[in-house]
C-alpha positions as CSV (number, residue, x, y, z in Angstrom):
1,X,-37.8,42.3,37.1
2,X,-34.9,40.0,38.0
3,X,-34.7,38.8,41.5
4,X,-31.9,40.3,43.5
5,X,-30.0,39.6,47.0
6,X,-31.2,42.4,49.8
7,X,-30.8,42.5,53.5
8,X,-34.3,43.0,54.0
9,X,-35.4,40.2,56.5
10,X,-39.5,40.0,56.0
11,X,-41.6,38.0,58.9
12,X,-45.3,36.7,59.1
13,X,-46.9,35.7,62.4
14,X,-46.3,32.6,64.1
15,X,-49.6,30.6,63.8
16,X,-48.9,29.4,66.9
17,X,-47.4,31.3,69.5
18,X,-49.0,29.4,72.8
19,X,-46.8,26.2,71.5
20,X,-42.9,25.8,72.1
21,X,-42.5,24.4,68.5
22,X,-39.0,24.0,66.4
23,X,-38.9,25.1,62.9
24,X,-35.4,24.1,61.0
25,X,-34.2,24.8,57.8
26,X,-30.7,23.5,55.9
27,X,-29.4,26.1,53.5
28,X,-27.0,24.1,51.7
29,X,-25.7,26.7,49.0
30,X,-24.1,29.4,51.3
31,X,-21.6,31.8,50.1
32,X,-19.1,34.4,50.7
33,X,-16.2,35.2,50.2
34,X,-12.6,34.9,52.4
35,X,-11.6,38.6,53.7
36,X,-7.8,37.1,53.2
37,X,-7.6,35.9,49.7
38,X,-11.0,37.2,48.2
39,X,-11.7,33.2,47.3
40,X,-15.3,31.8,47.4
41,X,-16.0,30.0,50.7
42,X,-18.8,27.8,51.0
43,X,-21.1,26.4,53.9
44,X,-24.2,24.7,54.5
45,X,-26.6,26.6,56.8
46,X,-28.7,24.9,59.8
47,X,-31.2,27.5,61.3
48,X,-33.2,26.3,64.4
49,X,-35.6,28.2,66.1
50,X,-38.5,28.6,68.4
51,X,-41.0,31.2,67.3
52,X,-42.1,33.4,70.3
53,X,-44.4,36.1,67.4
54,X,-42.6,35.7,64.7
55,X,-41.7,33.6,61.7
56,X,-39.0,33.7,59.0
57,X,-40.9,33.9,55.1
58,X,-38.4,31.6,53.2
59,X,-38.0,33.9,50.2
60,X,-37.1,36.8,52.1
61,X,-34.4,34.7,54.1
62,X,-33.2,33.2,50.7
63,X,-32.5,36.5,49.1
64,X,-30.7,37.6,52.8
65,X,-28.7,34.8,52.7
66,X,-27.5,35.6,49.2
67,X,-26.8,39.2,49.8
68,X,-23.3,37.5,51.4
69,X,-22.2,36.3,48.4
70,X,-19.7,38.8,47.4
71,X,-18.6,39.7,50.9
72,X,-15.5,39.2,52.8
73,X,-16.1,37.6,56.0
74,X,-14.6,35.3,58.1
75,X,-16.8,32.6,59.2
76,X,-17.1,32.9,62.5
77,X,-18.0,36.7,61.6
78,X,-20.6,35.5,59.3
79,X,-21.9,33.0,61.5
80,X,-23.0,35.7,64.5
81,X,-23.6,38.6,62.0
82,X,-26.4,36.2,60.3
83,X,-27.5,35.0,63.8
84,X,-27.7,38.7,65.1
85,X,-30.2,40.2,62.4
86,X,-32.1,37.1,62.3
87,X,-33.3,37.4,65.7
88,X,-33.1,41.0,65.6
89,X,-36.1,40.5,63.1
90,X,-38.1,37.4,64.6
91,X,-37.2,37.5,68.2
92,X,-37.4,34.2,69.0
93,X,-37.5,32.5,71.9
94,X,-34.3,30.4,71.4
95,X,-32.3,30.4,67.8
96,X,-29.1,28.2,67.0
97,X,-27.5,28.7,64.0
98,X,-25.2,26.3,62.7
99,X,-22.7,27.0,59.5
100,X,-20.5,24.2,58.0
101,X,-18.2,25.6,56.2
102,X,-16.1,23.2,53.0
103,X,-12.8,22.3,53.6
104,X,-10.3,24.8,52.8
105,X,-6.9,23.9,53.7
106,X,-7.3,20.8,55.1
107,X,-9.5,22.2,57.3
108,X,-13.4,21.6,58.0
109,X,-14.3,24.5,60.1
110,X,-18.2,24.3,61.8
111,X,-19.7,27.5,64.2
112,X,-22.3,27.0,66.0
113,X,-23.9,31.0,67.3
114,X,-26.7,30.6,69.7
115,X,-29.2,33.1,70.7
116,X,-31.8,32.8,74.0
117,X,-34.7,35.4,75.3
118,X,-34.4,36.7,78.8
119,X,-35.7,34.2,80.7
120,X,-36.8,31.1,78.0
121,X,-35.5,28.1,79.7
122,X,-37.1,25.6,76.7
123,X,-34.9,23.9,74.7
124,X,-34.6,22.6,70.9
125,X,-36.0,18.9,70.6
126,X,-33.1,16.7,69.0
127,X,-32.9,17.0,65.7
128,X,-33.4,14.9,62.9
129,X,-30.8,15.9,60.1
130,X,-29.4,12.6,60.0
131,X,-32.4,10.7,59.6
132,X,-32.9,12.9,55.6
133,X,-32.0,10.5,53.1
134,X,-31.7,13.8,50.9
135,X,-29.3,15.9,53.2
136,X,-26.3,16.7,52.0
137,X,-23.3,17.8,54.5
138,X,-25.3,15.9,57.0
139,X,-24.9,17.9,60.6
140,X,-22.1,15.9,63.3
141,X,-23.5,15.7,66.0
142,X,-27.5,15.3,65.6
């Protein structure tokens, strides 16, 4: 059976919930589509998070992140609807999501959603993005 997008977001325990720990992931092949013209807008996704119980399993957040790509959206929509269901499934103790989108226009466009627990005061350790000879739409910034 052929794999196919879903919105299901699947979890597995954090192997190590006593540790303040960052897990990042780039998702360079991002897709939707613009809710003006119906064109193909594309973005590199940076998810950071700290696990409180919870951890993202990769296939599961692949197949999510495709379930966009025939939807209208506009990026900062995208951005905090993405960020709002996955912490609605993990709930971490601090999640950033970071989506840079392609130039369209003559314009780069980056949104950067954050989401914090009640009461976490921790914060992501600086982040090495640029320091990945094999990353591709690097992050500003890092």
């Amino acid at each position: 059976m052929p794999t196919r997008p879903q919105k299901k977001i699947e979890t597995f325990p954090n192997p190590a919930p006593s540790r303040d720990y960052a897990i990042r992931m780039r998702m360079p092949e991002f897709t939707c589509l613009c809710p003006k013209t119906g064109q193909p807008d594309f973005a590199t996704l940076y998810l950071e998070y700290i696990a409180d119980k919870l951890c993202v399993e990769l296939k599961s957040l692949k197949l999510y992140i495709w379930s966009f790509r025939d939807e209208g959206h506009f990026h900062e929509d995208v951005t905090n609807r993405i960020l709002d269901d996955l912490a609605g499934a993990l709930k971490p103790r601090l999640m950033r999501l970071t989506a840079v989108f392609n130039v369209r226009g003559g314009i780069y466009t980056h949104v950067v959603a954050e989401h914090r627990a009640k009461g976490f005061k921790g914060e992501l350790p600086p982040a090495a993005w640029h320091s990945d000879p094999t990353a591709q739409g690097q992050l500003p910034g890092a």
